[in-house]
C-alpha positions as CSV (number, residue, x, y, z in Angstrom):
1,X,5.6,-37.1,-6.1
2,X,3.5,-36.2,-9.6
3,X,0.0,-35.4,-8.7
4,X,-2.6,-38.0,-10.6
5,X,-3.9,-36.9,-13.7
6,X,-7.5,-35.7,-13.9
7,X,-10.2,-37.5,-15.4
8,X,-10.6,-36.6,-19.3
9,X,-14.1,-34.9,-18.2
10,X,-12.8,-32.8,-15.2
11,X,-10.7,-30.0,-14.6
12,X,-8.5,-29.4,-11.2
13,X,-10.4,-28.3,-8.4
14,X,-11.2,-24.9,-8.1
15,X,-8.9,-22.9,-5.7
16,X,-10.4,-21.9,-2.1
17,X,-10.7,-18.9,-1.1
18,X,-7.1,-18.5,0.3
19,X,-5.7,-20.1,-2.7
20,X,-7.4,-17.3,-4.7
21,X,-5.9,-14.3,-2.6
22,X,-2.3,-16.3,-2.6
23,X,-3.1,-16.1,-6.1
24,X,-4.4,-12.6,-7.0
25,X,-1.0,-11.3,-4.8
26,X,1.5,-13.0,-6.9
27,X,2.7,-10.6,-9.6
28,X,2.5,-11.7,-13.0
29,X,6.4,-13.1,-14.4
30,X,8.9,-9.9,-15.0
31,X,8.3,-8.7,-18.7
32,X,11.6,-6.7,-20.2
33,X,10.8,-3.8,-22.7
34,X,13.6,-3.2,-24.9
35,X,14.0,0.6,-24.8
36,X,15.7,3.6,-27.5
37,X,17.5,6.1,-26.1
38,X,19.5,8.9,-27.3
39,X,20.4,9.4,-23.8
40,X,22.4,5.9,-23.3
41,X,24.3,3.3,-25.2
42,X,22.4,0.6,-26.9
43,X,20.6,-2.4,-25.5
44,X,19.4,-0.5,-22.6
45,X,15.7,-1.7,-20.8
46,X,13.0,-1.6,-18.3
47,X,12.0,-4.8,-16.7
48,X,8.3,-4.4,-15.2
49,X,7.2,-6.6,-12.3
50,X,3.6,-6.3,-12.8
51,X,0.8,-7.0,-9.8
52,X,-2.6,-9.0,-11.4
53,X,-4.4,-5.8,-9.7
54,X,-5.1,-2.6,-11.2
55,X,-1.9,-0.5,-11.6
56,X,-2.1,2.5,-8.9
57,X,1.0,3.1,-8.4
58,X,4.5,2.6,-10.3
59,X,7.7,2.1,-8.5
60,X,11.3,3.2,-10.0
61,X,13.3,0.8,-8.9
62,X,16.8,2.1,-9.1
63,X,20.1,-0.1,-9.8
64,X,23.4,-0.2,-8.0
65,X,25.1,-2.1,-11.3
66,X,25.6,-1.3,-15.1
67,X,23.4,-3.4,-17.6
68,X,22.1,-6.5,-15.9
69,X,24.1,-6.8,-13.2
70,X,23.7,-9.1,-10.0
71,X,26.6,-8.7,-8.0
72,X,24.6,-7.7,-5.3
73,X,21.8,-9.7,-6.0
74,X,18.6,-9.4,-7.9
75,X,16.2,-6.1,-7.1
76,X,13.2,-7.8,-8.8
77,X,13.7,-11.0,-7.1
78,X,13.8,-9.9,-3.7
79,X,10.6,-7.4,-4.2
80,X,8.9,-10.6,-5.2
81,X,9.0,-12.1,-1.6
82,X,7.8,-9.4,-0.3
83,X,4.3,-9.9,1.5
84,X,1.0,-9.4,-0.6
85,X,0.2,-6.3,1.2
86,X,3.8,-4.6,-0.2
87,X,2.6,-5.8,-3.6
88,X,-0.7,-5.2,-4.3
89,X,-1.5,-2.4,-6.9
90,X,2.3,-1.8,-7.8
91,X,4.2,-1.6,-11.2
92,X,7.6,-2.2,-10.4
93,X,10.5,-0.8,-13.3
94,X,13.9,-1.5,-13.0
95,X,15.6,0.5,-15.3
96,X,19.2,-0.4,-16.6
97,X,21.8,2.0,-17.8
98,X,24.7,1.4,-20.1
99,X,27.3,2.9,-16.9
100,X,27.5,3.0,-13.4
101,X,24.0,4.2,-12.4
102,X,25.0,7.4,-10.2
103,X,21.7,9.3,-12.6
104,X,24.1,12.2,-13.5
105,X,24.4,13.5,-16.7
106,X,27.8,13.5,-18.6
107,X,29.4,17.2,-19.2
108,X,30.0,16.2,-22.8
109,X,29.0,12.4,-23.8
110,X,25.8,12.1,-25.3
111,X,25.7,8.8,-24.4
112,X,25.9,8.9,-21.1
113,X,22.7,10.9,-20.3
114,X,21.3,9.1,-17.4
115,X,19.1,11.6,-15.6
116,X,17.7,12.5,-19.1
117,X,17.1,8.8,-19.7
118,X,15.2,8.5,-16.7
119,X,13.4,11.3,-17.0
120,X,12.8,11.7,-20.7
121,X,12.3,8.0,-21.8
122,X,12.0,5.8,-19.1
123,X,9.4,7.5,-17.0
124,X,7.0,8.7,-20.0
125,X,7.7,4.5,-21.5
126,X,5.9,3.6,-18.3
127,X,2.9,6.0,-17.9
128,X,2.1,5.6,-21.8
129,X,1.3,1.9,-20.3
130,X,-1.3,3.9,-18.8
131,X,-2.6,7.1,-20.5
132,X,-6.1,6.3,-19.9
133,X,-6.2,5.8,-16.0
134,X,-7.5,8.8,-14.6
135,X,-6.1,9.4,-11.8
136,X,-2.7,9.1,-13.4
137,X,-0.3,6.6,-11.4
138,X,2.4,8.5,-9.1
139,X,5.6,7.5,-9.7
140,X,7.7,6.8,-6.7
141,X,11.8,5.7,-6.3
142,X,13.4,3.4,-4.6
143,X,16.8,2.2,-3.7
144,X,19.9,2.0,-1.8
145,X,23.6,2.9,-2.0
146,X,24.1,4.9,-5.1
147,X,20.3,4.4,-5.9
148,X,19.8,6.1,-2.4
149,X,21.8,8.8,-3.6
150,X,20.3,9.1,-7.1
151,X,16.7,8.7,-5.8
152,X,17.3,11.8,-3.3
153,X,18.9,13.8,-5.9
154,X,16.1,13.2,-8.6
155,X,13.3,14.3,-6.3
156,X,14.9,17.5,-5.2
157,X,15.6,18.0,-8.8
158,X,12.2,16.6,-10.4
159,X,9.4,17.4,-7.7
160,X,7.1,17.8,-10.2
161,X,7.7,14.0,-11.8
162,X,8.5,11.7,-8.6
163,X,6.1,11.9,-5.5
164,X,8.0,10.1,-2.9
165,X,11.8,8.8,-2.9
166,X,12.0,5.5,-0.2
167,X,16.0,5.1,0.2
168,X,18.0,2.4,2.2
169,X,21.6,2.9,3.4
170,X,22.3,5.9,1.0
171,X,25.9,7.0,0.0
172,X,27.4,10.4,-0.1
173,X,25.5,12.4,2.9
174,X,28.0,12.3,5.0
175,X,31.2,14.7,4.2
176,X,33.5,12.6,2.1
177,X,34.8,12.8,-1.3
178,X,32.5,11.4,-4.2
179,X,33.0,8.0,-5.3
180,X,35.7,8.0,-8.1
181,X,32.9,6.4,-10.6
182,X,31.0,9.7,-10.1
183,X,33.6,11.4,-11.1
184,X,34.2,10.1,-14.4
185,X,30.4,9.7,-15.1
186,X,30.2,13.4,-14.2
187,X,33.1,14.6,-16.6
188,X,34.3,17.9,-14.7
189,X,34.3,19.3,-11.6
190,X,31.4,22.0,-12.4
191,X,29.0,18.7,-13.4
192,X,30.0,17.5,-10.2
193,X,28.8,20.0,-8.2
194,X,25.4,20.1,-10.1
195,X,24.8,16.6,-8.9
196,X,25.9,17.2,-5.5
197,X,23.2,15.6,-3.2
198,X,23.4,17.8,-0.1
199,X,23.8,20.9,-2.4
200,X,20.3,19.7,-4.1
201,X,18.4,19.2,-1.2
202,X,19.7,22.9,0.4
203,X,18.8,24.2,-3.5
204,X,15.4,22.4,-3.5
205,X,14.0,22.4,-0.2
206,X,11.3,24.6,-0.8
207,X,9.6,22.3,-2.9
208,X,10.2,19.5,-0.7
209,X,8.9,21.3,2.8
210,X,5.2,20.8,1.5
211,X,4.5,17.3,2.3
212,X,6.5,14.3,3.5
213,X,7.8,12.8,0.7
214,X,10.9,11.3,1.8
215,X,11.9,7.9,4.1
216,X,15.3,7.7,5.1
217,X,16.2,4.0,6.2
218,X,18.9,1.8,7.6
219,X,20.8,0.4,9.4
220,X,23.5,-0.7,6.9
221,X,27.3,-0.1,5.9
222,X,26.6,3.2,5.5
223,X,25.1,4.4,9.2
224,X,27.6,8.1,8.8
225,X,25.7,8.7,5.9
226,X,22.1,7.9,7.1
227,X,22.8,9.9,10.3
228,X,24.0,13.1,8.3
229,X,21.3,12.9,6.1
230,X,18.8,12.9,8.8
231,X,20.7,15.7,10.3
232,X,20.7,17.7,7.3
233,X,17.0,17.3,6.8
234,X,15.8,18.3,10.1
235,X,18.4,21.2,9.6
236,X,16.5,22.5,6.0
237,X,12.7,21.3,7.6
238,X,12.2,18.7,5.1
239,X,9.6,16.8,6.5
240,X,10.9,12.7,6.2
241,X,10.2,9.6,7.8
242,X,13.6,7.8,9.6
243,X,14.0,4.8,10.7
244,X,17.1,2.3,11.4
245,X,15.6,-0.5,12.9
246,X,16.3,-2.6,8.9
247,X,19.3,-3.7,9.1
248,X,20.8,-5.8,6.6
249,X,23.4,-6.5,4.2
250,X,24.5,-3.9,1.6
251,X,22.7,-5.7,-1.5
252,X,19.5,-6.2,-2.6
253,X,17.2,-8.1,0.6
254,X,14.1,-8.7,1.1
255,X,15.1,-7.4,4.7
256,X,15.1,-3.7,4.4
257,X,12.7,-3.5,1.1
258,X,9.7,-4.5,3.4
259,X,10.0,-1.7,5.6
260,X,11.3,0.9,2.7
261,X,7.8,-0.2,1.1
262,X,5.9,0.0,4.0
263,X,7.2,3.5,4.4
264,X,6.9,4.3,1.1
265,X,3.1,3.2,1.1
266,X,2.8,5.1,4.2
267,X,4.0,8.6,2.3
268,X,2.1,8.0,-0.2
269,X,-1.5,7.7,1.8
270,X,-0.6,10.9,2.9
271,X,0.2,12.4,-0.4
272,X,-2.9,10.5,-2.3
273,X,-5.4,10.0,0.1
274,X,-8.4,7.6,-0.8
275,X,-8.8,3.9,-2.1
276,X,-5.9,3.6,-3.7
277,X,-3.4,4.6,-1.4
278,X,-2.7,2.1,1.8
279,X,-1.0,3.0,5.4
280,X,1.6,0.7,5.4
C-alpha cells in the first residue's frame, strides 16, 4: 500500500536515530569504471561498491568468471548483505578480466596479462580515488576457488602492494594437477611453474613470516585443499588465521564472506592498529 502523500509545505519525517545508522551502513549503489589496459582485451572494468563512510580500507574482490559472469552468483551482491559492521569504511573493487581469472600472466599473449592488470592498472585506478588520504588505504584480497588461489599467489608475490589475502575454499593446495584453464592461460610449462602456488609461498615466505597476513577458510568443496594449505603453512611458519567452521556452497554467499571479512578485519587491526582498523 502507497504511503500518503505529504502536505505541499512539509517534507517526510526525519529518520530516528536507528534509521540514520541503517542508513549511514548501506553502501552507496555499485558504480562501474570503464578501464584501459594494455594488459587485457577490451571492455575490461572495475565495479566499486562504495560505503557512505570515509574510505579506510579497499578490498580486491577477486572473480571466479570471465567478463561479467554470474554463474556462481553475484560477488557484489552478496557483500551487500553483509552486516554494517563488515561494511563500514570499505571500498569494495571487483575487477573483471577478459579470461578465466587464474591472475597469471600469458608466456607470449599481450593480452592476456592478468597479474600485470591487477597490479599495474587496476590497483593504482583505485588508490588515485584517493591520493590525498594520508594514511594511504591498504589494499586487501579476497576470494574463493581460483580467487583463493590467485589471492594467495599475489601476496607471496606482491608483499609490498596487498596487506592481507582473506580466502575461502581455495583450489590447488593440495597435490593435484592444475586446472586445464591454467594451463592454457599460462602458455608453457615454465609459466606454469612461476605461478605455482605452493612453490610461491615456499619462494616468499620470508616476507610473509613478519605479521599475520593471511586467513585460510572453509569448509567447502575443496576441504583437501584447505587442509594442505594449512599444513604447508604451519610447515614454512607463516603466521595465518584458519578456520572451517563456514561452510557453504561453492559460489559466491553471504555465508562464508561474513566470517572471511571478519577475519580479514581482524588481520588487519593487527597490521594497522588505531581508529581505522576494527577487531572483527
Amino acid at each position: 500500500m502507497p504511503l500518503p502523500p505529504c502536505a505541499p509545505d512539509e517534507g517526510p519525517p526525519p529518520p530516528g536515530p536507528r534509521g540514520r545508522a541503517a542508513a549511514e551502513a548501506t553502501p552507496l549503489p555499485p558504480v562501474r569504471v570503464p578501464l584501459e589496459s594494455p594488459f587485457q582485451e577490451a571492455g575490461t572494468a572495475v565495479t566499486l561498491l562504495r560505503p557512505r563512510s570515509a574510505v579506510r580500507r579497499v578490498v580486491l574482490v577477486l572473480p571466479v568468471e570471465k567478463h561479467d559472469g554470474t554463474k556462481y552468483g553475484s560477488s557484489l551482491e552478496e557483500i551487500a548483505r553483509l552486516p554494517a559492521s563488515l561494511l563500514d569504511g570499505t571500498l569494495f573493487a571487483a575487477p573483471t578480466f577478459s579470461a578465466s581469472p587464474w591472475l597469471v600472466n600469458h608466456v607470449s599473449r599481450a593480452d592476456q596479462q592478468q597479474e600485470d592488470h591487477l597490479t599495474k592498472v587496476v590497483v593504482p585506478t583505485l588508490l588515485a580515488l584517493y591520493e590525498s588520504e594520508q594514511p594511504r588505504p591498504p589494499v586487501h584480497l579476497l576470494g574463493y576457488s581460483k580467487g583463493g588461489f590467485a589471492a594467495l599467489n599475489l601476496i607471496a608475490r606482491h608483499p609490498g602492494v596487498f596487506a592481507a589475502a582473506s580466502v575461502w575454499d581455495p583450489s590447488l593446495l593440495s597435490d593435484r594437477p592444475p586446472h586445464p584453464q591454467l594451463v592454457e592461460l599460462a602458455g608453457d610449462a615454465a609459466r606454469l611453474d612461476v605461478y605455482d602456488v605452493r612453490s610461491n609461498l615456499r619462494r616468499h615466505a620470508g616476507h610473509l613470516r613478519g605479521a599475520r597476513r593471511i586467513a585460510l577458510g572453509g569448509i567447502g568443496t575443496l576441504e583437501a585443499d584447505w587442509t594442505a594449505g594449512r599444513q604447508l603453512l604451519q610447515r614454512l611458519d607463516i603466521p595465518h588465521r584458519a578456520y572451517r567452521d563456514a561452510p557453504s556452497e561453492h559460489r559466491w554467499s553471504a555465508a562464508w564472506l561474513a566470517p572471511a571479512m571478519r577475519h580479514l578485519l581482524a588481520l588487519e587491526a593487527r597490521l594497522h592498529p588505531g581508529p581505522g582498523a576494527r577487531e572483527g
